[in-house]
PAMARVEX-872964 format. One line per 2 residues: number of its first residue (from 1); their letters; for each residue x, y, z of C-alpha. Coordinates in Angstrom, 1 decimal. Each point is the difference from the previous one (the first is absolute). Example, Ala and Ser with C-alpha at 12.3 -4.5 7.8 and 13.67 -1.06 7.14 Angstrom:
<rs>
1	AS	12.3/-4.5/7.8 ~ 1.4/3.4/-0.7
</rs>
This chain:
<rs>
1	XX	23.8/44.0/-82.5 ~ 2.7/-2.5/1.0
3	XX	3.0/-0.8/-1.9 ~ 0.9/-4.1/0.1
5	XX	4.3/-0.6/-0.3 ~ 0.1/-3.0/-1.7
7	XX	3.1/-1.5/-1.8 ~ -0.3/0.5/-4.0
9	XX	-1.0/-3.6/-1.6 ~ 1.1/-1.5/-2.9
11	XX	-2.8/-1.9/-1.7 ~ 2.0/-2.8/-2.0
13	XX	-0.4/-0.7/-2.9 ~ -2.1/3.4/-0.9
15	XX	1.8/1.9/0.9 ~ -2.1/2.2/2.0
17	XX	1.2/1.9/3.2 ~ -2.3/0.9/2.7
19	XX	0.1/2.8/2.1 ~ -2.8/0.0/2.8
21	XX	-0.7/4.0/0.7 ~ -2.6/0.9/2.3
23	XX	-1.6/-3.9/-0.2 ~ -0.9/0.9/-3.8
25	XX	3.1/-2.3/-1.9 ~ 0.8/1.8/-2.9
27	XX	1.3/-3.0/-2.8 ~ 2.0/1.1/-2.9
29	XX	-1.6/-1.4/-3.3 ~ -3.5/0.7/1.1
31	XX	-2.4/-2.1/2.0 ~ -0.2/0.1/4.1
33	XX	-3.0/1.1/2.0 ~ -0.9/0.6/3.7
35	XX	2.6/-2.2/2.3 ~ -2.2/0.5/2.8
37	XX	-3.6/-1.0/-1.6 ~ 2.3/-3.2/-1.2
39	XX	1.4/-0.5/3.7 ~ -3.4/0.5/1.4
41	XX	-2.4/-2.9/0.7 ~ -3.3/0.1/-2.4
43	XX	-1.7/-0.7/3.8 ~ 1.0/1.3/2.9
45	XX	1.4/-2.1/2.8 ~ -1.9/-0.6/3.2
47	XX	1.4/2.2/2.7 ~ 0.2/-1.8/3.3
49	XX	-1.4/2.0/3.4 ~ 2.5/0.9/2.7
51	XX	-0.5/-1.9/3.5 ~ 0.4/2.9/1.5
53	XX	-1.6/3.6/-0.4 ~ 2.4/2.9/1.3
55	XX	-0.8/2.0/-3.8 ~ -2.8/1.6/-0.9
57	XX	-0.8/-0.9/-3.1 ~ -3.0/1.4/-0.8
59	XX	0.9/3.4/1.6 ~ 2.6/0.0/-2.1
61	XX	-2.0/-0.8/-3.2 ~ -1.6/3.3/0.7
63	XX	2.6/1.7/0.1 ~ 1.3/-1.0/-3.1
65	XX	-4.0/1.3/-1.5 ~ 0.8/3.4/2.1
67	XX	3.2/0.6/-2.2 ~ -1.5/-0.8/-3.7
69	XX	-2.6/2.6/0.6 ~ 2.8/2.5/-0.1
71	XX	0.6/-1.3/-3.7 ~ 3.2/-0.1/-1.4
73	XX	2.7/0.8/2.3 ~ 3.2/0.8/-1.7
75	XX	3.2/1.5/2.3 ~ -0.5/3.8/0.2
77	XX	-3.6/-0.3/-1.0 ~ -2.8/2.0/2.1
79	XX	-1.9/-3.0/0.4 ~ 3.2/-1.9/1.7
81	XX	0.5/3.3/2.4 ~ -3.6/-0.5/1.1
83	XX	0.3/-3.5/0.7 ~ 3.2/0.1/1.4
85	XX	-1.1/2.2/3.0 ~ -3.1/-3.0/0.8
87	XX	3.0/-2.7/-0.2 ~ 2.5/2.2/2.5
89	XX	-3.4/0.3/2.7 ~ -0.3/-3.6/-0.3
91	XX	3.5/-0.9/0.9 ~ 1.7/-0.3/3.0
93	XX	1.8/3.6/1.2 ~ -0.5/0.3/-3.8
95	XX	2.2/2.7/-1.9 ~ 1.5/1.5/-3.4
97	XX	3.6/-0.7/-1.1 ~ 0.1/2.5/-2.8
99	XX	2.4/-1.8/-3.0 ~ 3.1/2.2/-0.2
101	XX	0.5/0.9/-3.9 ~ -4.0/-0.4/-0.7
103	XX	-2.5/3.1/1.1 ~ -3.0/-1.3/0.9
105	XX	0.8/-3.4/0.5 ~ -0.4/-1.7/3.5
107	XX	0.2/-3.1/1.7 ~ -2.3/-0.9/2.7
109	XX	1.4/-1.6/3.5 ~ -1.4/-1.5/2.5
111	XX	1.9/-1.3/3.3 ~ -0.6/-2.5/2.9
113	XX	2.9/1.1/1.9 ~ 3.0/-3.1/1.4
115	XX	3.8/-1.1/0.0 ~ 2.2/0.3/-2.9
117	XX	-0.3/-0.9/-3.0 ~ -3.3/0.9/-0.9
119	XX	-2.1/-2.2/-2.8 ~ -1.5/1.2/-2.8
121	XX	-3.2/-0.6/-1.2 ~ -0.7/1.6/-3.5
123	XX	-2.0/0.7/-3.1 ~ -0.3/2.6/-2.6
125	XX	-3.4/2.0/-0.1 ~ 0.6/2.1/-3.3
127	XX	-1.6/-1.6/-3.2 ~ 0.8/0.1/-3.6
129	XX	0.1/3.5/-1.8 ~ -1.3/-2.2/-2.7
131	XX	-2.1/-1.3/-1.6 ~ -2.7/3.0/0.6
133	XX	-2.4/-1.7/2.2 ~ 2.2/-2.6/1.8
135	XX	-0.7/-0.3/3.8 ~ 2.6/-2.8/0.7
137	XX	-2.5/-1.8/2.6 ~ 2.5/-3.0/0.5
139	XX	3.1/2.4/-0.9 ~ 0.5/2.4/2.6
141	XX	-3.4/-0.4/2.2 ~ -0.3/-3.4/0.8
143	XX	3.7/0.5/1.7 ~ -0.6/3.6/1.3
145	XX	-3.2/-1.7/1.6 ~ 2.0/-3.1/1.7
147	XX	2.4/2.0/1.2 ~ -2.5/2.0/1.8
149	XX	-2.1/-2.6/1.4 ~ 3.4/-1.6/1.2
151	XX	0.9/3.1/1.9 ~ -3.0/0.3/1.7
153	XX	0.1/-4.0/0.8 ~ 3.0/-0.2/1.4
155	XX	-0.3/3.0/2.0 ~ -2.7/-0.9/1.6
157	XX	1.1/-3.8/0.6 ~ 2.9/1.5/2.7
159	XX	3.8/-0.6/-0.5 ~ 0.2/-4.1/0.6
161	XX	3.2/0.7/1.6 ~ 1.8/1.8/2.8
163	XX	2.0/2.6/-2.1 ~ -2.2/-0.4/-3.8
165	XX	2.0/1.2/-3.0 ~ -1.3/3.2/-1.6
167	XX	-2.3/-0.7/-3.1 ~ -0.3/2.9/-2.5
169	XX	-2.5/-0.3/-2.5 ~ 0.7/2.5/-3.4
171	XX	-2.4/0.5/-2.9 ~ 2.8/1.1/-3.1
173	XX	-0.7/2.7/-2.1 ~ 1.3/0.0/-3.4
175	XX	0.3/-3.7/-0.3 ~ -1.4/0.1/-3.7
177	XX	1.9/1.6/-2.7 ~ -0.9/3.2/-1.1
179	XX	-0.2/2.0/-3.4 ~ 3.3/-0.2/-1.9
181	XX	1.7/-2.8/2.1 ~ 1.0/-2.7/-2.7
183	XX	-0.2/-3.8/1.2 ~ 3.5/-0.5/0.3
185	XX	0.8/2.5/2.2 ~ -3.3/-1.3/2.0
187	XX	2.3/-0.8/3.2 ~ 1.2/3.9/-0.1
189	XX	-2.6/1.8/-0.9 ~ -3.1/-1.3/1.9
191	XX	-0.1/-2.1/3.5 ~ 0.7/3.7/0.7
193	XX	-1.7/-0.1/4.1 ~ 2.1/-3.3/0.4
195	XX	3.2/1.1/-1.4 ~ -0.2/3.5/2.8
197	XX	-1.0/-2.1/2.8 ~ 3.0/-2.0/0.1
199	XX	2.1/2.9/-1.7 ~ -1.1/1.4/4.1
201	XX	-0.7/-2.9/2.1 ~ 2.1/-3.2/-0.6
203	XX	1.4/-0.1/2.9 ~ -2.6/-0.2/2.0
205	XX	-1.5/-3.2/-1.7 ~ 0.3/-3.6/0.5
207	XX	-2.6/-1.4/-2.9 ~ -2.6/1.2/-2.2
209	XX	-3.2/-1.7/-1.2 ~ -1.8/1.3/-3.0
211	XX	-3.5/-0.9/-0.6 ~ -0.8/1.1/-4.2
213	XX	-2.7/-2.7/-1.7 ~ -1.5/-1.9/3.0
215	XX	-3.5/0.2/-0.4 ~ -1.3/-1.3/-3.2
217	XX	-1.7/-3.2/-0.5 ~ 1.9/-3.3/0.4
219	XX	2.8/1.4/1.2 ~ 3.4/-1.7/-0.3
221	XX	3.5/1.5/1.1 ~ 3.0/-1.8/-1.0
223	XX	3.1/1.8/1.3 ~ 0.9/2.9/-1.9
225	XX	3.1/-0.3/-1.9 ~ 2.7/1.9/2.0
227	XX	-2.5/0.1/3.5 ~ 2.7/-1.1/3.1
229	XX	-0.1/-3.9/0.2 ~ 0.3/0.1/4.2
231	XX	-2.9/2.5/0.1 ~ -2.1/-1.9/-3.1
233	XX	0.4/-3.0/2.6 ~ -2.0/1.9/2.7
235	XX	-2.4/0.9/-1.8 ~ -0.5/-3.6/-1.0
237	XX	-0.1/-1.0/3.3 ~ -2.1/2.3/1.1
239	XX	-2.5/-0.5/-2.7 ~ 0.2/-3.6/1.1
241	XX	-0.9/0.5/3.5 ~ -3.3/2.1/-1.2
243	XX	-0.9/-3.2/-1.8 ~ 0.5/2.1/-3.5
245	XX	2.8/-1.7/-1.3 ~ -1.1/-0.5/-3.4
247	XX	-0.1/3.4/-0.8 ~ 3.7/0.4/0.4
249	XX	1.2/-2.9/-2.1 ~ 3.9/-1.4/0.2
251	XX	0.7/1.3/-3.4 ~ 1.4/3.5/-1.6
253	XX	-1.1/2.1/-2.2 ~ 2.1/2.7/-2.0
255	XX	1.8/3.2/1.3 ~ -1.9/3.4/0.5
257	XX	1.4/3.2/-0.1 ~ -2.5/1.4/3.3
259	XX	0.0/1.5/3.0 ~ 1.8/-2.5/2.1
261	XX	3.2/0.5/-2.7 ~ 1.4/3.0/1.7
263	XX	0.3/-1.7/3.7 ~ 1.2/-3.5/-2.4
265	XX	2.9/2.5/-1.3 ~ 0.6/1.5/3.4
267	XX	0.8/-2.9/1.6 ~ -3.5/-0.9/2.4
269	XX	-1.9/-3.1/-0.6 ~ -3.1/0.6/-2.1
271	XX	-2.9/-1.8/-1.6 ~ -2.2/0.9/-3.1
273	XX	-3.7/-1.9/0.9 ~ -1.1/0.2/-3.5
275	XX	-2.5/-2.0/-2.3 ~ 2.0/0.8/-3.6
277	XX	-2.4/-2.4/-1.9 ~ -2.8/2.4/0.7
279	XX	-1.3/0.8/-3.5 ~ -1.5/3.6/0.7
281	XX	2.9/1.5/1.1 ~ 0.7/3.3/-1.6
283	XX	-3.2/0.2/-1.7 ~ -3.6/1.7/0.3
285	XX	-1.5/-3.5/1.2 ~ 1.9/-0.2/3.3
287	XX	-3.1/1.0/2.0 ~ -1.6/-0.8/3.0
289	XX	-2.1/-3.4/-1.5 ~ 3.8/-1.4/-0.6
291	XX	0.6/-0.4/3.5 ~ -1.4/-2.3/3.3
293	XX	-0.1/0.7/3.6 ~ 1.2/-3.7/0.3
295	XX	3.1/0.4/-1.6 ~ 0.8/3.4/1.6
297	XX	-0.8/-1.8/3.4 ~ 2.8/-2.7/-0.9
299	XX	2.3/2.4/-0.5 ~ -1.0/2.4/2.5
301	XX	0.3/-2.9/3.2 ~ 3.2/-1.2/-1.3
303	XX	1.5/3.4/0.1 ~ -1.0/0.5/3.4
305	XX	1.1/-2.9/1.7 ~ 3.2/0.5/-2.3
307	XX	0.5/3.4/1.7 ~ -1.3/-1.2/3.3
309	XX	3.0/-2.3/-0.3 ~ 2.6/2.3/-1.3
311	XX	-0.8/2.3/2.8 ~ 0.7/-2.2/3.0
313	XX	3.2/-1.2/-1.5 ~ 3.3/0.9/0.9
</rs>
């Protein structure tokens, strides 16, 4: 569950304050509803295909399948043990960063080695301790899946340089909240992998990418309300030059307490890719028949090129 920062307000004349928690706006006097089925379009937009095809897509897809058979998947679980050992095999020199202050609880890294500073390419792969039942197929493993295809792309698509940058691709733990951890104190009790991964390593990285929900149908990703504006502009521009443009549209959406807000506080330059209008979020209904292969191949080829790009600079 993510926790959206919005500024409280005033609704003249009634009176009414709104205070947007977790994309659910809470409105004193009664009323309200579900921002993001109101945000969402009734029919989903048409998701334009990449010119190019570095991502696989459909490899990826299955991957995403591979991780809802373990059910749900929440940090500390069995069933997120189990599937965290088939997600370190598939990464690159793939290890366990064990999250200081939380037994049981790992993150899982993957390295192409390169020059200082290394990028970050990241996603959460815990789900939901609740509701019983949720598998979180666009929140948590449509990312965990992209980020996994993306190391195995660009590893096999050679440096593009002379002396490549080191990419580092990190699948959080403890991203979601857990039992007893109120919303306001969302920022310091969950993003929990996040928070010990810079707490040990932000000096040794220049930007961070987070992939959470990419792959449902019609996907659109406005920039994400505190996401760095230099980086947001790559990633435009890299979506552009895959021909995907539209699925990256000039506009921003609110801020979101997530994964990329530890590196944002450290000082390194970070995006949130992130569809917040998606209406299942957070609920039993955010299952595999929500998502599209298109839309994660959109995201997926924009990414690359994005950290093809970033690698070769200097």
């Amino acid at each position: 569950m993510l926790v959206v920062a919005l500024v409280v307000q005033l609704v003249l004349g009634a009176g009414l304050i709104v205070v947007a928690i977790n994309g659910f706006p809470l409105i004193g006097g009664g009323g309200g509803g579900d921002a993001r089925s109101e945000r969402a379009p009734a029919v989903a937009p048409a998701v334009p295909r990449p010119r190019v095809d570095q991502f696989d897509a459909p490899r990826a897809f299955a991957l995403i399948r591979r991780q809802l058979t373990y059910g749900q998947r929440p940090a500390g679980s069995t069933a997120l043990r189990r599937l965290a050992e088939v997600l370190r095999r598939a990464l690159p020199n793939g290890r366990f960063e064990a999250l200081p202050g939380h037994p049981g609880l790992r993150n899982v890294v993957g390295t192409i080695p390169g020059r200082a500073p290394a990028i970050v390419v990241g996603a959460h792969y815990d789900s939901e301790y609740h509701p019983k039942g949720f598998v979180g197929a666009n929140d948590s493993a449509a990312g965990t899946a992209a980020v996994v295809e993306l190391a195995r792309a660009l590893g096999q698509a050679g440096a593009g340089s002379d002396s490549p940058r080191e990419v580092r691709f990190v699948l959080f733990d403890g991203e979601e909240e857990g039992p007893g951890c109120p919303n306001a104190r969302f920022a310091q009790c969950a993003l929990r992998g996040s928070r010990a991964y810079v707490a040990a390593h932000r000096r040794e990285v220049g930007q961070m990418v987070l992939l959470d929900y990419i792959a449902n149908k019609g996907v659109r990703l406005p920039r994400e309300g505190s996401s760095n504006l230099a980086l947001w502009a790559r990633v435009r521009a890299a979506a552009q030059a895959v021909g995907v443009g539209a699925v990256f549209p000039p506009t921003s959406q609110v801020t979101i307490y997530d994964d990329h807000t530890p590196f944002l506080r450290a000082g390194i330059p970070a995006v949130d890719l992130i569809d917040f209008s998606y209406r299942y979020a957070d609920g039993l209904k955010d299952t595999l028949d929500k998502l599209s292969v298109a839309s994660l191949d959109a995201v997926g080829e924009t990414v690359f090129a994005l950290v093809s790009e970033l690698r070769a600079s200097r």
